[in-house]
N, C-alpha and C positions, 0 to 999 in steps of 0.2 A: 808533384814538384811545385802545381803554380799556387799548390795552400800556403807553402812556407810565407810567412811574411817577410823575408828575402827577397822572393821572386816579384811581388806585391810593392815592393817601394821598389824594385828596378824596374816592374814594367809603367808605374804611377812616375816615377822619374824620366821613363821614356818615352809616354805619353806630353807630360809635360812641355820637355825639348823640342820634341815632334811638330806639336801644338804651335809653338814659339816661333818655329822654326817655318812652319808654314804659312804663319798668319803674320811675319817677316819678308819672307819672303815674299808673298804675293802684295803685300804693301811696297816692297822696292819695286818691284816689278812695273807696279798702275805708278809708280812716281815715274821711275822710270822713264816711260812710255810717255807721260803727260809731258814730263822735264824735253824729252826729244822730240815730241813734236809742236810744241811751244815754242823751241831753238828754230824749228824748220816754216813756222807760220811767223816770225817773227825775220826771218831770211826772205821769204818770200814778199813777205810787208815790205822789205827794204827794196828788196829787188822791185817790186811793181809802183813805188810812189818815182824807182829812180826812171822805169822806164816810158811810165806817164810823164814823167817830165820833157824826158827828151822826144817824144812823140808830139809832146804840146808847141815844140818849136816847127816843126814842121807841117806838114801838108799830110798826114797820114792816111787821110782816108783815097786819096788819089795817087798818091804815090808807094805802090807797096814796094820798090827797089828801095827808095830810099829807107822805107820802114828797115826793110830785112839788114839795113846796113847799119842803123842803130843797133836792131835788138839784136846784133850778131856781137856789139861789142860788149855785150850782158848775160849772152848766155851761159850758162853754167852747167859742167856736170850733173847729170841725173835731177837736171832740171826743164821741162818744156814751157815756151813763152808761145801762146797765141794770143794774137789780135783780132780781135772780134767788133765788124759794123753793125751797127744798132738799125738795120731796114726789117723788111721785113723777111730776109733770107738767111737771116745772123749769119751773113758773108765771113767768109775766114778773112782776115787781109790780108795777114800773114803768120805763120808758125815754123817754129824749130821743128818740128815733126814733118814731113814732108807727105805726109799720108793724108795728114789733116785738110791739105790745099786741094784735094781732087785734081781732076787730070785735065780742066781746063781754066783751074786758078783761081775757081769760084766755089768753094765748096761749103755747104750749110755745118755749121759748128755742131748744131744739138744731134747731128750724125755721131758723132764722135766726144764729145766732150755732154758735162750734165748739162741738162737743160734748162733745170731748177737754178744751179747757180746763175746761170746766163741770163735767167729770167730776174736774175734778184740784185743782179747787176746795172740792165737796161732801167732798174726803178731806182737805181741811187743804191745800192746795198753794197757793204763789203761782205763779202759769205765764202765759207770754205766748207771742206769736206773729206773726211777721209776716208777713203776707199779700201776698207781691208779684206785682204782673201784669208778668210779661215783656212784653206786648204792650204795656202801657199804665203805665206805674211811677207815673203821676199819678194812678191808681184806688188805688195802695196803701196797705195799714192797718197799725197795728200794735194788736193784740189779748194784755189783759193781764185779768187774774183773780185776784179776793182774796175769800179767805174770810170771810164775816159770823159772828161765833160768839156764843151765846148766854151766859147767863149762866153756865151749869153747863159753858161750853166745848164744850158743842154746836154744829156747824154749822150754822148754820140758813139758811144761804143764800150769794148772793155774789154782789159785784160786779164788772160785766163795764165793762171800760172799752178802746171802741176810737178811737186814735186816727188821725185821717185823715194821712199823708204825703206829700201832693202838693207842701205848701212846700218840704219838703226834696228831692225828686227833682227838683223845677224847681230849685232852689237846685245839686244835684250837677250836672245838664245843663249849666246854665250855668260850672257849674269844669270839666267836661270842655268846652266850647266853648272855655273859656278856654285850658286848660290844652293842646287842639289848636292854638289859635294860635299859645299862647307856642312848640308845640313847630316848627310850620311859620316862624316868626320865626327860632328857635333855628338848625335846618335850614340856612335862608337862610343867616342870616349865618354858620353853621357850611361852606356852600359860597363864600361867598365870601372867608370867613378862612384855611379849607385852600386856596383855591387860590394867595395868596399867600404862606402857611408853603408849600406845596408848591412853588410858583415860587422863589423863597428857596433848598429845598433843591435841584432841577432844574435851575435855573438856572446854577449853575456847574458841576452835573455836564454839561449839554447843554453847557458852555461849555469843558470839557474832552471831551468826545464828541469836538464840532466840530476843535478844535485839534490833537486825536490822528490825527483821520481825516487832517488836510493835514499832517500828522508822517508819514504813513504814506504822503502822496504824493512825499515828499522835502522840506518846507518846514519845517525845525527850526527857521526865529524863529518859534516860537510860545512867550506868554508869558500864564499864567491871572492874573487879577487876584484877587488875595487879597482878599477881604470880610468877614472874621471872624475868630477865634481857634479856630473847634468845629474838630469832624472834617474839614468842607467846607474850613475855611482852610487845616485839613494836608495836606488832598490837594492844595488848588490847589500850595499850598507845594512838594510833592512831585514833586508834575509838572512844578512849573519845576524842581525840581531834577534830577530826569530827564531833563528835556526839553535842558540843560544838560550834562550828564554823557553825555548818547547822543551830544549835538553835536561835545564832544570827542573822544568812543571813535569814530565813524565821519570825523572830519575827519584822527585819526590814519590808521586803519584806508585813511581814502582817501590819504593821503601815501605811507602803505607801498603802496599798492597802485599809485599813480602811481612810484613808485621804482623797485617790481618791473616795473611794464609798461617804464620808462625801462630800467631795464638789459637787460631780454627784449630788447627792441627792438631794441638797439644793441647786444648785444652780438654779440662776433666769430664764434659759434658760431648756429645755427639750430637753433629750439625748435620741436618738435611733439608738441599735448595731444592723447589721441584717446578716448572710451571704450571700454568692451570692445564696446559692438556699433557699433564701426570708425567713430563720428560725430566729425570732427574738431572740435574746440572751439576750437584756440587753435594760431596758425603766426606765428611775427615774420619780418619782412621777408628777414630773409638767410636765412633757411629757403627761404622763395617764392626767392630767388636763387640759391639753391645747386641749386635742384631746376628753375628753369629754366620756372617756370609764375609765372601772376600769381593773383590773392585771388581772382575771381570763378571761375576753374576750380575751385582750390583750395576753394571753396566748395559746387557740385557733385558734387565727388568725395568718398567716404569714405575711409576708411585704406588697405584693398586697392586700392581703384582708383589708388592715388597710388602705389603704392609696388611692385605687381607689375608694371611693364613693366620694373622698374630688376630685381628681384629677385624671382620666383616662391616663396621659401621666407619672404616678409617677409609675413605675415599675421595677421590678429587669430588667426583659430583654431587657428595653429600656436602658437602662447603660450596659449592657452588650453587646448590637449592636455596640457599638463606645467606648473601654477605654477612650477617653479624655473626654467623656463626662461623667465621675462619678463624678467629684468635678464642683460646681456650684450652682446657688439659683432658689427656687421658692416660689411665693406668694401661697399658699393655703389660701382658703376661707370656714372657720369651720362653715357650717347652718346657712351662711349669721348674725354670730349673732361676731365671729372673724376673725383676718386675722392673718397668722402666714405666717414666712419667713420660708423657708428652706435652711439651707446650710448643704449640701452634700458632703463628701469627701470619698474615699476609705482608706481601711486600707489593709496593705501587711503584708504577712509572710515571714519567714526569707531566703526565697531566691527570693523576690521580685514580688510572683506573689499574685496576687487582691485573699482577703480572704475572702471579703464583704465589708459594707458600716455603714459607720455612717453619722447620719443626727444631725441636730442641730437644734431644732425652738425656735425660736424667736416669740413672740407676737409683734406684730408692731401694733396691732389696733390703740393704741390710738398716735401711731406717724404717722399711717394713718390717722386718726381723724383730727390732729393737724396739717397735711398737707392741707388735706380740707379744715380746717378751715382758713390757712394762704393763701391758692388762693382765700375761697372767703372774705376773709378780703380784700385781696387786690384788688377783683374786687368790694368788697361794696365801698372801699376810693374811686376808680376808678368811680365807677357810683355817687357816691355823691358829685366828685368833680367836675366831666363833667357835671352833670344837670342846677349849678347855672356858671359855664363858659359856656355852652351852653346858657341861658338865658341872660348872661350879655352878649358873643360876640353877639347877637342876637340884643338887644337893642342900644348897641353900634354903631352896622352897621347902624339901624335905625336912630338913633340919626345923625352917619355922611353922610347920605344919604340927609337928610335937613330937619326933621323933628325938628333939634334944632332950626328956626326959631319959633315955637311954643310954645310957653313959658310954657302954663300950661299942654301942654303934653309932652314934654320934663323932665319938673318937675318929671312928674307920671313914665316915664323912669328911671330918677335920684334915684328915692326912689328906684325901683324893683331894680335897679342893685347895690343901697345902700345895702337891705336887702338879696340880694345875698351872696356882699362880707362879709356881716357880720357872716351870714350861714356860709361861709366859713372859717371864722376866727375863729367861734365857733367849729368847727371840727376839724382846726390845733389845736386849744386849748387843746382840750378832748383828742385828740391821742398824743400831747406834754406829760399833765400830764398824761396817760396812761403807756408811753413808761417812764415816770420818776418813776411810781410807779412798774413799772416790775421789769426796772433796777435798782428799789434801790439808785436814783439819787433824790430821794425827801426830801428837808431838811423838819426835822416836827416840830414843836413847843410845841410839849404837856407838857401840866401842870394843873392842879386842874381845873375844867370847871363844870359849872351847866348845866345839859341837857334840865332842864326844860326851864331855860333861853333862852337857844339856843332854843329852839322848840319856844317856844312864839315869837322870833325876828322873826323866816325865818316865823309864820304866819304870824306875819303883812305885811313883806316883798310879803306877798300874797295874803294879805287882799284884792287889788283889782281884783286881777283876779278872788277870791272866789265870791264877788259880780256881777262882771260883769257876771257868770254863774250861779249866784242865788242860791250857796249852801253855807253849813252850816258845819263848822269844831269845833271841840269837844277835850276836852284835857282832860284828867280822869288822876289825880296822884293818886287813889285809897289811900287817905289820907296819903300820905308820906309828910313827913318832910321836910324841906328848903338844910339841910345835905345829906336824903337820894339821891339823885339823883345827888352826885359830883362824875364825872368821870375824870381819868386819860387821857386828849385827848388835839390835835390838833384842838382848839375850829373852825375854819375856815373852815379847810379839813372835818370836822364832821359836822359841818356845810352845808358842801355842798352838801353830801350823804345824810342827811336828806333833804335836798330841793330838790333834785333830786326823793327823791322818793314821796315826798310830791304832787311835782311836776305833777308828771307820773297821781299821786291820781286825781290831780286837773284836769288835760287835758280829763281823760279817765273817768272821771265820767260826765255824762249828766249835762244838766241846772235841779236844785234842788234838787242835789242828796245831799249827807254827806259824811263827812270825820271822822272817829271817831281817835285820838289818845291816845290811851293807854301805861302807865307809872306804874311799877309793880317791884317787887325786888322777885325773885324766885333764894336759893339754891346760894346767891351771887353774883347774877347777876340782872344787872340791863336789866328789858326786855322792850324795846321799841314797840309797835304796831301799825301801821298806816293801817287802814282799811280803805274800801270805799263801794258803794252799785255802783259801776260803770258798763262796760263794761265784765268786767273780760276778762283770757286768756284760750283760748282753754286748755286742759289738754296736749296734743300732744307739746304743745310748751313749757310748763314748763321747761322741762330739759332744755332747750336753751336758756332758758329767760336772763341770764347772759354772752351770747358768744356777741362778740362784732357787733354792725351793725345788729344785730339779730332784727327784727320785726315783731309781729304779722301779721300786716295789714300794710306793707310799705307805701303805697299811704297814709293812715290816717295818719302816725306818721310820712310824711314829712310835709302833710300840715302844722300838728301844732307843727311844727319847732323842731323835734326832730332828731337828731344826730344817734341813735342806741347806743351809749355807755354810757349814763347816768345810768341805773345800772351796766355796768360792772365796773366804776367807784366807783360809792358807795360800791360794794362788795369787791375792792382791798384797797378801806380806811379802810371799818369797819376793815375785818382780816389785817390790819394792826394795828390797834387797841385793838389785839388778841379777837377779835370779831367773829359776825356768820350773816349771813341773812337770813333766808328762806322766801320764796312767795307760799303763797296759796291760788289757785282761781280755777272760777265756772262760765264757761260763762254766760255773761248774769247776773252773782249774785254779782259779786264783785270780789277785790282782796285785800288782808289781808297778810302785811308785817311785820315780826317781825324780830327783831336784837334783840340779846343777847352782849353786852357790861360787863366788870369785874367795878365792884363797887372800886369805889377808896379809900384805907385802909391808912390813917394819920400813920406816923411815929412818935411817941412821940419822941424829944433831953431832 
């Protein structure tokens, strides 16, 4: 209770009073005291010049009747008058006290009275004395002495005059009763006035305490009530304006912070916070996806545990063997099924030293993929260029060696390295318009086109090869209309995509196999099918069936003059045509091509 600083300015306030109150009081008290007995040596002064006088008309040292009949018309309550002769018996002469005179009327004064004063009287002195009983201050006297002097200034004696002080000591008791009251009053209401000046000041400091404490729980409407203009009104003032200005700085603080968790979160990359002694802080969802585990493992594990089954050399204390080596990248390979980049940097606290690490992964699989794919793209151009240049400088050398003297083998030279260059011109072709359909450099022509049209020319266009391998091709428009089958297209470039695959149908299916083509309107789409009972493709090679230079059986699909990019071809025409292809086959049973095509909708003017 006595920490409160409540209690602290009322007992400092009572202290105070106290203080005041006693060093007041003991100063009235010695004034007092000094003031009453100054009144009572200033009585007595009176009383003894009156009664030296009247003793100076007379005969006193010889006549002590007539003394006692002076000093009887002077004496005074609680005051004793002796006369004192200056011999050598300091004879009483006479006294109010009757005790004083001894019992044969001669009684020596320094028996009963000071001796010192007496002594300091017979030399000419006025001297007094107070006589106080500590035990009993109502027994106390004040003792005063004046010299009687004779005619020739002689002393011849003196009077002792004591006065009794009991009025006055019962008089000071009663101002010190008093004056302990007033201070026990004083006190009182001295504790009950600090406790409300102390409540007063308290009062809005506890009321800022309070408010600060549930500030510090997270509750920023806190709002102090201003009650004054002092120091007290500026702090409340303060506080709200603090309390005000924190509200803002953390409501941003929390927006940035909600922003930064929104982009962590979402973005396309996968963030992970770790300290240096490997305790993971912080992973966003496509971190957890990229690595193939969920939050709660993730949360179990520390940084080694997460991250050596993928990589033995990925640990906290191998960053920590060498600071320069904590920022930098690594390929991680996730169960042979991804490849993820790592970029690794440290992060510092604010007086620069290493706090931990953050990583960054990147999925790179399919810009791994697509690297692949472009070394071996460019080692399929590579070997498909070299084959027929290898075969024409071959025959060439032949030919200049002298073998052109031979006419009809010469000839049979001429032809092979005819059908070379032409191979080869069919291949700058296919990768021309390849590279014009990437880059979006193909001008198109489309407009209203009949499919079925189109299907019927590119069969007769292959009518002989169908004969020459003794099969039988088959067109099914499943009784659709002359209308149904008008599409929005590039008749020529659609054109060639179907021949191309028509094509494939024709090469890879045996001597007397069938072609079936099917022509069907499913959901608004016009669905194309070109089936065969051929060859078919491994299921393993499906996925790749459309990468370019890609072949099941290379050797088979040079003889019979194929490029590798005749589907990849027809797949970048159709979806240019906001079209679709899929291939579906069964070694051995066949393969069965469908395109989905958008039906073309007449605009009424």
């Amino acid at each position: 209770m006595f920490k409160s600083i409540r209690w602290k300015f009322i007992i400092i306030y009572f202290l105070l009073v106290f203080m005041a109150m006693i060093i007041i009081g003991v100063f009235l008290m010695q004034q007092f005291e000094r003031y009453h007995l100054g009144v009572v040596s200033n009585n007595l002064s009176n009383l003894a010049n009156t009664v030296i006088t009247s003793l100076e008309a007379i005969d006193w040292q010889n006549n002590p009747n007539e003394v006692e009949n002076n000093i009887r018309n002077y004496e005074q309550m609680g005051m004793g008058i002796t006369v004192i002769k200056n011999d050598t018996n300091f004879t009483v002469v006479f006294s109010t006290n009757a005790s004083y005179m001894g019992e044969n009327g001669e009684a020596n004064a320094t028996h009963f009275l000071e001796s010192d004063l007496i002594l300091a009287a017979f030399n000419g002195e006025v001297e007094e004395k107070d006589i106080i009983r500590q035990d009993n201050k109502l027994n106390s006297s004040k003792h005063m002495v004046f010299p009687i002097r004779s005619d020739d200034n002689h002393v011849a004696g003196a009077v002792y005059l004591k006065g009794n002080l009991e009025d006055i000591y019962k008089t000071l008791q009663e101002s010190q009763i008093i004056i302990l009251k007033a201070t026990f009053l004083a006190l009182f209401i001295t504790i009950i006035l600090g406790y409300f000046i102390a409540k007063s000041i308290t009062g809005p400091i506890k009321d800022v305490t309070v408010k600060a404490e549930r500030m510090a729980q997270g509750d920023f409407e806190q709002i102090v009530e201003i009650r004054s203009d002092d120091e007290i009104g500026q702090l409340a003032d303060m506080f709200n304006y603090l309390t005000a200005k924190l509200k803002t700085v953390l409501q941003e603080m929390s927006n940035e912070k909600q922003k930064m968790d929104t982009i962590i979160e979402y973005m396309a990359d996968g963030l992970i916070a770790a300290t240096k002694e490997g305790q993971i802080i912080h992973i966003n969802s496509k971190a957890l996806e990229m690595l193939g585990i969920d939050e709660e493992v993730c949360a179990a594990e520390n940084f080694d545990q997460l991250f050596t089954s993928y990589d033995d050399r990925f640990k906290i204390e191998k960053f920590l063997e060498k600071e320069e080596d904590w920022s930098g990248n690594k390929i991680i390979d996730i169960n042979n099924e991804s490849i993820l980049q790592a970029s690794y940097a440290p992060f510092m606290d604010q007086n620069g030293d290493i706090e931990g690490i953050i990583i960054l992964l990147q999925d790179v699989t399919e810009h791994q993929k697509l690297e692949n794919m472009r070394k071996e793209f460019v080692a399929n151009v590579s070997h498909e260029l070299k084959t027929p240049l290898t075969t024409i400088k071959s025959y060439t050398e032949t030919l200049l060696d002298g073998i052109i003297d031979d006419r009809d083998l010469s000839i049979n030279f001429l032809q092979v390295v005819d059908s070379e260059t032409e191979r080869m011109a069919r291949l700058v072709r296919d990768l021309l318009q390849l590279s014009g359909l990437d880059f979006q450099q193909s001008k198109w022509n489309k407009k209203a086109v009949d499919l079925r049209k189109i299907i019927e020319e590119i069969i007769l266009k292959l009518d002989v090869s169908v004969k020459n391998k003794k099969q039988r091709v088959y067109l099914n428009l499943n009784d659709l209309k002359e209308d149904d089958t008008i599409i929005y297209a590039d008749k020529d470039r659609i054109g060639q995509a179907i021949l191309n695959l028509l094509g494939n149908s024709i090469k890879y299916t045996p001597e007397g196999g069938h072609i079936k083509i099917d022509i069907c309107i499913r959901e608004d789409k016009l669905i194309l099918g070109i089936e065969d009972n051929g060859i078919g493709i491994p299921e393993k090679d499906l996925e790749r069936i459309f990468e370019r230079f890609y072949r099941v059986d290379k050797a088979r699909a040079r003889e019979l003059g194929g490029t590798g990019l005749g589907l990849s071809i027809a797949k970048e025409i159709i979806e240019a045509h906001e079209g679709t292809i899929e291939i579906f086959s069964q070694e051995g049973k066949g393969t069965k091509t469908v395109i989905r095509l958008p039906i073309f909708m007449a605009v009424d003017v």
